[in-house]
SEMI-711681 format. One line per 8 residues: their letters; for each residue x negated, y negated, z negated of C-alpha. Coordinates in pm, whole numbers. Example, Ala and Ser with C-alpha at 12.3 -4.5 7.8 and 13.67 -1.06 7.14 Angstrom:
BEGIN
AS = -1230/450/-780  -1367/106/-714
END
This chain:
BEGIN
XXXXXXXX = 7437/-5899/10963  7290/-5715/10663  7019/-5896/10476  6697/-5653/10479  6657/-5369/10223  6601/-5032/10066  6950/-4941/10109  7059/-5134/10456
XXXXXXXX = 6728/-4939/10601  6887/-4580/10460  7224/-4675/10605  7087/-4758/10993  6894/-4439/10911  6551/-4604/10931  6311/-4302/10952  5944/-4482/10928
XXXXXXXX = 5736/-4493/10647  5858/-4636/10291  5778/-4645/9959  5992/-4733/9716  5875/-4659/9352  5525/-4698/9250  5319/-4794/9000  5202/-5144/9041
XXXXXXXX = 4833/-5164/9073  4737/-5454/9271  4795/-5852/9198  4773/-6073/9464  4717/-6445/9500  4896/-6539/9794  5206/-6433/9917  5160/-6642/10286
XXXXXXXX = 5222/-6487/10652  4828/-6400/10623  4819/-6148/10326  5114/-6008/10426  4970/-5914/10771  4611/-5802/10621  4607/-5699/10312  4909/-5578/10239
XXXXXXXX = 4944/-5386/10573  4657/-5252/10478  4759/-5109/10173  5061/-5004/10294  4881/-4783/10529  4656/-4664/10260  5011/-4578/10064  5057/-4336/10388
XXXXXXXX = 4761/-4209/10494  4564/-4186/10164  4833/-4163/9879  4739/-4471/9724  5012/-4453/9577  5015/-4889/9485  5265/-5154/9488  5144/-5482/9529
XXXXXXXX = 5306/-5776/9336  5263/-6137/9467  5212/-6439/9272  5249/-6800/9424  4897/-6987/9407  5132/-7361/9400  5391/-7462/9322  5626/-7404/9673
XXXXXXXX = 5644/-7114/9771  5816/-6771/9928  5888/-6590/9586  6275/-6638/9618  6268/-6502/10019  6036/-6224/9916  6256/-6087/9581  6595/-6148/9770
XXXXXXXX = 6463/-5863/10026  6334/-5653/9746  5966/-5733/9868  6040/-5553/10216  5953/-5735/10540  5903/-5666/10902  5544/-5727/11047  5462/-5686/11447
XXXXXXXX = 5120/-5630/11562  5127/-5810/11908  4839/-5834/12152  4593/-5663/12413  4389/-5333/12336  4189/-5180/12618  4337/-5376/12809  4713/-5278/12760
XXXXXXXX = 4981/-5480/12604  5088/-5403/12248  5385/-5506/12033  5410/-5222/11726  5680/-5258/11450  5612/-5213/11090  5813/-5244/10776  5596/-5300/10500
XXXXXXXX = 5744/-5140/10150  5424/-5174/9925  5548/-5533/9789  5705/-5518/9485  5787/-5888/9369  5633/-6186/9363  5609/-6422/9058  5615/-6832/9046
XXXXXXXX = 5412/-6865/8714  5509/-7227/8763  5857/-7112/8737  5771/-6799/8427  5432/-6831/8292  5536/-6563/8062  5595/-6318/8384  5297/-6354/8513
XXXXXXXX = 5097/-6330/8169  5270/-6050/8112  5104/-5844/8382  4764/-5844/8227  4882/-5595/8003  5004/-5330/8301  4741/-5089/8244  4733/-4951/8592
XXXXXXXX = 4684/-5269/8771  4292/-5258/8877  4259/-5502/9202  4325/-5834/9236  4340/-6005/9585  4352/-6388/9678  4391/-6594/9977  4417/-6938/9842
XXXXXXXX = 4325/-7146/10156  3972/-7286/10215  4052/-7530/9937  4197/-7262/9666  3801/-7170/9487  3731/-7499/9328  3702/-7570/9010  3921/-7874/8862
XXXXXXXX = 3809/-8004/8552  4140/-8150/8476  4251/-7778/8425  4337/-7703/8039  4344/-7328/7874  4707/-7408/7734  4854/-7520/8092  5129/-7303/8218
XXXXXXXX = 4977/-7241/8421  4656/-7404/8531  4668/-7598/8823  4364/-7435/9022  4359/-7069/9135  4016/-7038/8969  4164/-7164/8615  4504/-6976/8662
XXXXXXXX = 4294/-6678/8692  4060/-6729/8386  4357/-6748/8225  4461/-6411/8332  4133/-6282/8259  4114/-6394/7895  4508/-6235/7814  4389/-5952/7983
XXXXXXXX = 4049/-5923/7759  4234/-5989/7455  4470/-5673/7485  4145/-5518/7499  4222/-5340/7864  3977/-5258/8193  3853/-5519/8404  3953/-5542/8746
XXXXXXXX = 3813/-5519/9163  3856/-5829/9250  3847/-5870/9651  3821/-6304/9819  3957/-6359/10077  3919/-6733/10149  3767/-6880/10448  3444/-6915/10282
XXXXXXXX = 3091/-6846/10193  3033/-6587/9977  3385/-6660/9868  3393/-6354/9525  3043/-6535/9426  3208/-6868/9435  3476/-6767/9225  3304/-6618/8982
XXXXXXXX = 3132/-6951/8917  3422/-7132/8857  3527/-6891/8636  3234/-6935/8405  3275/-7310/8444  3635/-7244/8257  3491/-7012/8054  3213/-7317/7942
XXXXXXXX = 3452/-7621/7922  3759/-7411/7735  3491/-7273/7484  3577/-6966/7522  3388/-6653/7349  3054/-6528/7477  3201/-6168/7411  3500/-6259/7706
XXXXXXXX = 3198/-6378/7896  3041/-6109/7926  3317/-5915/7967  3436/-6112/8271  3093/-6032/8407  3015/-5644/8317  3400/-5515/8336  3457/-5709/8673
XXXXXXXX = 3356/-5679/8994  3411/-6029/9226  3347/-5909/9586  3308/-6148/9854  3428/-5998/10192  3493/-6125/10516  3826/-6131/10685  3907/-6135/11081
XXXXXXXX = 4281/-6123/11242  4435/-6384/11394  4852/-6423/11228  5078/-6670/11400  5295/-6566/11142  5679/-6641/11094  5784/-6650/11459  6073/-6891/11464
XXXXXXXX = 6177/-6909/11835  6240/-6540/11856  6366/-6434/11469  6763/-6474/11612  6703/-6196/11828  6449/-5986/11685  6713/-5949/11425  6946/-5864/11638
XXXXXXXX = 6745/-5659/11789  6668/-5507/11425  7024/-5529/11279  6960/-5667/10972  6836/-6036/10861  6491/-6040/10771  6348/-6368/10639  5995/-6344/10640
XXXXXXXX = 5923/-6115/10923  5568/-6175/11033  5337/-6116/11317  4978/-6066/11361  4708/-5967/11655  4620/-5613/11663  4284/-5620/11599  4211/-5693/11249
XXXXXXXX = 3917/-5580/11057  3791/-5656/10625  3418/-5606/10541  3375/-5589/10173  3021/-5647/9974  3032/-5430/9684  2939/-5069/9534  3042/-4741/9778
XXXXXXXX = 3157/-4645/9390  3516/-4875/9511  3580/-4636/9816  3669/-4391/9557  3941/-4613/9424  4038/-4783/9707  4051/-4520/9966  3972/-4746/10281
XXXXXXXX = 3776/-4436/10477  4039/-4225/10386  4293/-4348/10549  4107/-4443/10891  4107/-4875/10845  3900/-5102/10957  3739/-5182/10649  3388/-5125/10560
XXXXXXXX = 3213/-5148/10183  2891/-5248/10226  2622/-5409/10022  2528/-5725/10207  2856/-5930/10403  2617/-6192/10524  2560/-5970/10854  2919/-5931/10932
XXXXXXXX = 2993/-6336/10880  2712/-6385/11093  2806/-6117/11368  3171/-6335/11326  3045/-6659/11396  2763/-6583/11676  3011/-6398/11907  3367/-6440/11854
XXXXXXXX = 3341/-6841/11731  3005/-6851/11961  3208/-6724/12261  3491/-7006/12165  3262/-7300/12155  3048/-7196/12445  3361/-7200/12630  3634/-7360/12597
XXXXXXXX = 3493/-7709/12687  3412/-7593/13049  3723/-7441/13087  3913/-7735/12959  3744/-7985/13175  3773/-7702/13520  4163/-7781/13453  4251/-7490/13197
XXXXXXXX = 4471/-7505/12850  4501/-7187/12707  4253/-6928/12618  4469/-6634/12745  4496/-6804/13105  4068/-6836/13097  4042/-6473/13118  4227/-6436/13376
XXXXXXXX = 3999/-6656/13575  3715/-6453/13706  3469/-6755/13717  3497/-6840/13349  3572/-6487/13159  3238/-6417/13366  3059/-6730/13190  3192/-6597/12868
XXXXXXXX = 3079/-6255/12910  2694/-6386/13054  2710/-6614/12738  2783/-6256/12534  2603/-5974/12684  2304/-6160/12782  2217/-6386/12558  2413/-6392/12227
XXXXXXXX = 2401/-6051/12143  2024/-5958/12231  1901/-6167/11984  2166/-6129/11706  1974/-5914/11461  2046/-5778/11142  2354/-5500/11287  2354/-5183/11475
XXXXXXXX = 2375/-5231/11850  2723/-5059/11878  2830/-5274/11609  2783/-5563/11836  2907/-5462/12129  3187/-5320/12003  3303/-5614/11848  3234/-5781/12135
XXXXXXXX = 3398/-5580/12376  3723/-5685/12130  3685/-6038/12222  3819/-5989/12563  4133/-5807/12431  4206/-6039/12168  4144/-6349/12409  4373/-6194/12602
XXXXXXXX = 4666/-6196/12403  4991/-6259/12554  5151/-6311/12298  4939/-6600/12154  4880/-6875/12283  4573/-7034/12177  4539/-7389/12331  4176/-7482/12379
XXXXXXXX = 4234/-7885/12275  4287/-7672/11917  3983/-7504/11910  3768/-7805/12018  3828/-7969/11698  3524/-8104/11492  3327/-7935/11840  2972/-8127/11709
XXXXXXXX = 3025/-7919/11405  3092/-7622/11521  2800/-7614/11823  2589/-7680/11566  2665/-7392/11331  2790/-7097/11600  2661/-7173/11945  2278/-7331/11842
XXXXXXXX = 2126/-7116/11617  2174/-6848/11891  1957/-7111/12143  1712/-7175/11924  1643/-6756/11830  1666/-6715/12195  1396/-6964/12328  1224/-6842/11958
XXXXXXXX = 1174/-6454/12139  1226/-6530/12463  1009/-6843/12502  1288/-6973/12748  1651/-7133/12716  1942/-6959/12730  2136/-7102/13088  2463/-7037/12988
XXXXXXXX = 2465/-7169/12651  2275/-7484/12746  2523/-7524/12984  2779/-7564/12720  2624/-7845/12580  2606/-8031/12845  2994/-7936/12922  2976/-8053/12530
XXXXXXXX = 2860/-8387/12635  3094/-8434/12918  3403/-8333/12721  3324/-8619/12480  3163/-8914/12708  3537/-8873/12854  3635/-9063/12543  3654/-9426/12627
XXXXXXXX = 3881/-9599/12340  3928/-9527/11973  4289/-9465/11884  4451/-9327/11552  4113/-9165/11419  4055/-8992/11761  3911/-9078/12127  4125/-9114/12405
XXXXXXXX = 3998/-8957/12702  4122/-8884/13107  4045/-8539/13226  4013/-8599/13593  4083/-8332/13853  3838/-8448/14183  3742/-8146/14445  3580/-7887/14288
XXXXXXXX = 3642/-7986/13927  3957/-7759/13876  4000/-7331/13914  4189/-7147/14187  4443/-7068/13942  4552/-7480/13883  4516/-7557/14241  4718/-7299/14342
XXXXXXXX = 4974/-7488/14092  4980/-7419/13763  5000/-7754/13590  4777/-7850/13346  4864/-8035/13018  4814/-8341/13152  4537/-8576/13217  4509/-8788/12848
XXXXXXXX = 4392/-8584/12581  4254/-8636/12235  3894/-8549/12089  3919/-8548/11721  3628/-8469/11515  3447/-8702/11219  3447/-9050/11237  3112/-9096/11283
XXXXXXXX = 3081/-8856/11608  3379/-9060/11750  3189/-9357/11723  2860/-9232/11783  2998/-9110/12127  3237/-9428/12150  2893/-9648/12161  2795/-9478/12459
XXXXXXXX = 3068/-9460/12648  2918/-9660/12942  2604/-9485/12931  2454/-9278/13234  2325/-8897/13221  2031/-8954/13128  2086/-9205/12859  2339/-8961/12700
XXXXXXXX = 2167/-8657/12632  1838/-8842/12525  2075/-9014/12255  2270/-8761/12122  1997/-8521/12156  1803/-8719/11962  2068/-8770/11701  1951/-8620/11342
XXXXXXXX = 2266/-8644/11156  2402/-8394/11494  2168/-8171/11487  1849/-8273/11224  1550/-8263/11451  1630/-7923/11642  1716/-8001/11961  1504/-8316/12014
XXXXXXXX = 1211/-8095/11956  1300/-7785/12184  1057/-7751/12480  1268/-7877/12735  1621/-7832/12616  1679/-8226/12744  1597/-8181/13123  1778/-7869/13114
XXXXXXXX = 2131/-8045/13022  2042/-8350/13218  2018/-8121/13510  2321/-7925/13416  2504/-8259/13357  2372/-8379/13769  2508/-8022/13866  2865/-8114/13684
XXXXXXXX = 2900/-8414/13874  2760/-8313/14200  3007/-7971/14251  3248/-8039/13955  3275/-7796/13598  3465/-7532/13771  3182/-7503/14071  2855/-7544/13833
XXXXXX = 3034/-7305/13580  2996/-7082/13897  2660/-7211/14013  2550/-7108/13661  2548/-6769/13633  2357/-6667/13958
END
């Protein structure tokens, strides 16, 4: 079988979109299954619709890396946007021609020095990981290259300054806060400790613009078990095909001014320029991660596993959607009201997906965490307008507290717990036989949770959601003080074990 390229596409005939020569104006930081299935589908699109006109060129944040894959198909790769819109299954083919290359600076420093003098590059895009904006002190202004993204950049920056050429857009794209802001102050910190000129300082900081944005699409990536016959299926060998849900949208804080340059509207994406992303993380976190947490829990402990299968169930896609529509979006302020619902009428699509398949024990990872920061701010805003609790997501605490009380022993940095199926506890959908993961599972989350939980393992109801309730380093003092936030879960918890999670789950939204 043909490896993929330029000229085994013109010999099968391949009539979709391609471009083959163009200038290259965009460096990117990152050349992982995530980029390639956001960003540079993007641009690709924007090469279509918008005559963009860019090709991207990839550089390799470490060390290992996909350079040699990506070069050996002359930068071409297949992507497949798989998943649920309006309710319909989708699986659309792509292949995306606006890579160019991709550099290993580890491998030629002098490559990727060299294209800081490219006049026509302007943007600059980086996925690093969570852990790529830090700054490392160890990092020297001779090393080739600098070991952090932040210093391998800086480096960039200053060759760039010194052939006396334009700044550049620079769009973030790590997981997070105010992730352009961040990197600009690392930056600086490089800028300080390499003594570098106060003329290149302020040139970094008048001739650049560091955007933070937010990023949202789900990408499996690679998708090993099926490449064999997707490339048959293809006829050629592709190497780094990638997948990706459908939905996908980019919200970038910056001047309208980089519309012009980067013609987003243009070309009918997703992606909005606005001047405040805070909004947009927030609208993120309160109803797609807020709809997670709230969930998955219950739904784990009424016998389900995957999130796809929950929304088939009637009883528990219906305690999502109560948890949404009436009482996580009404107070969510700060956004249009179609922005909300629209977004949140995606949630049930991309939930959906059947070709993901997103196992809740996954998502309930570091769970203390993430109540506190998606699921109770919402509680506390509600009862703050409303002067009452929200049922539903009450309701997931205490499902919150059951989930982890079912630890009883300590093993390899998690809890071991039995997830026990008596009458009532599990859905029609795993009585009627479909089997469950089993009944052991593992909560993992910070040591101290483990073992905060772990101490009361023998404890009753009530004792439980007084102490962890009351527990400060949890939740500082904002649950123990809510008007009556603790006989609400201890009556949600009696309600658990009177009809079982699947029942009260029920019992909960009359």
């Amino acid at each position: 079988m043909e490896k993929l390229s330029y000229k085994t596409l013109e010999s099968q005939g391949y009539d979709g979109y391609l471009l083959k020569d163009a200038p290259e104006r965009v460096l990117q930081f990152g050349e992982g299954n995530f980029l390639r299935a956001f960003v540079d589908y993007f641009i690709d699109l924007m090469n279509e619709k918008a005559g963009f006109n860019s090709k991207v060129v990839l550089c390799q944040p470490i060390a290992p890396g996909l350079a040699d894959m990506i070069n050996d198909q002359e930068g071409l790769y297949t992507l497949f946007l798989r998943g649920q819109e309006n309710g319909e299954k989708v699986n659309r083919k792509r292949v995306i021609s606006c890579v160019s290359r991709c550099i290993s600076p580890y491998a030629d420093f002098d490559e990727y020095l060299a294209c800081a003098s490219n006049p026509d590059l302007r943007f600059i895009v980086s996925n690093t990981t969570e852990a790529g904006i830090a700054y490392d002190p160890e990092c020297r202004a001779d090393d080739r290259p600098a070991a952090s993204f932040p210093g391998k950049l800086t480096q960039f920056l200053y060759e760039r300054f010194c052939r006396k050429l334009p700044g550049f857009i620079i769009l973030s794209c790590e997981l997070i806060d105010r992730n352009g802001d961040e990197l600009l102050k690392c930056v600086n910190k490089y800028i300080d400790q390499w003594g570098l000129s106060d003329e290149f300082r302020k040139w970094v900081s008048e001739e650049n613009i560091f955007c933070s944005t937010l990023v949202d699409r789900i990408v499996p990536g690679y998708p090993r078990a099926e490449a064999a016959s997707i490339c048959e299926e293809l006829r050629y060998q592709d190497n780094i095909i990638d997948t990706a849900e459908v939905f996908g949208t980019w919200v970038i804080e910056g001047p309208q001014a980089i519309k012009d340059e980067f013609p987003v509207e243009k070309a009918g994406l997703p992606i909005l320029v606005v001047d405040n992303v805070d909004p947009y993380k927030k609208r993120k976190v309160r109803i797609l991660n807020g709809a997670h947490t709230s969930m998955i829990m219950a739904a784990y402990l009424s016998g389900q596993d995957i999130v796809r299968d929950c929304m088939k169930d009637e009883v528990i896609r219906g305690f999502m959607n109560k948890a949404l529509y009436d009482e996580i979006i009404p107070v969510l302020t700060g956004l249009e009201e179609k922005d909300k619902l629209d977004f949140a009428a995606a949630v049930t699509d991309r939930f959906a997906n059947p070709f993901i398949d997103h196992e809740l024990l996954s998502i309930s990872l570091n769970s203390a965490s993430k109540w506190k920061a998606r699921v109770m701010p919402t509680v506390l805003e509600y009862y703050g307008q409303k002067k009452e609790l929200p049922k539903v997501l009450t309701f997931s605490f205490a499902a919150f507290l059951c989930f982890y009380h079912a630890g009883k022993e300590l093993k390899d940095g998690a809890l071991i717990a039995g997830r026990e199926f008596a009458k009532g506890t599990t859905s029609p959908a795993v009585l009627a036989g479909a089997s469950p993961s089993g009944n052991e599972f593992m909560i993992k989350d910070d040591a101290w949770v483990l073992e905060d939980f772990l101490a009361l393992k023998d404890a009753d109801d009530d004792t439980l959601a007084d102490s962890i309730i009351g527990n400060e380093k949890m939740w500082e003092d904002s649950l123990k003080d809510l008007p009556g936030f603790a006989d609400a879960v201890k009556a949600d918890l009696k309600l658990i074990r009177e009809k079982g999670m699947y029942e009260a789950m029920k019992e909960i939204q009359k």
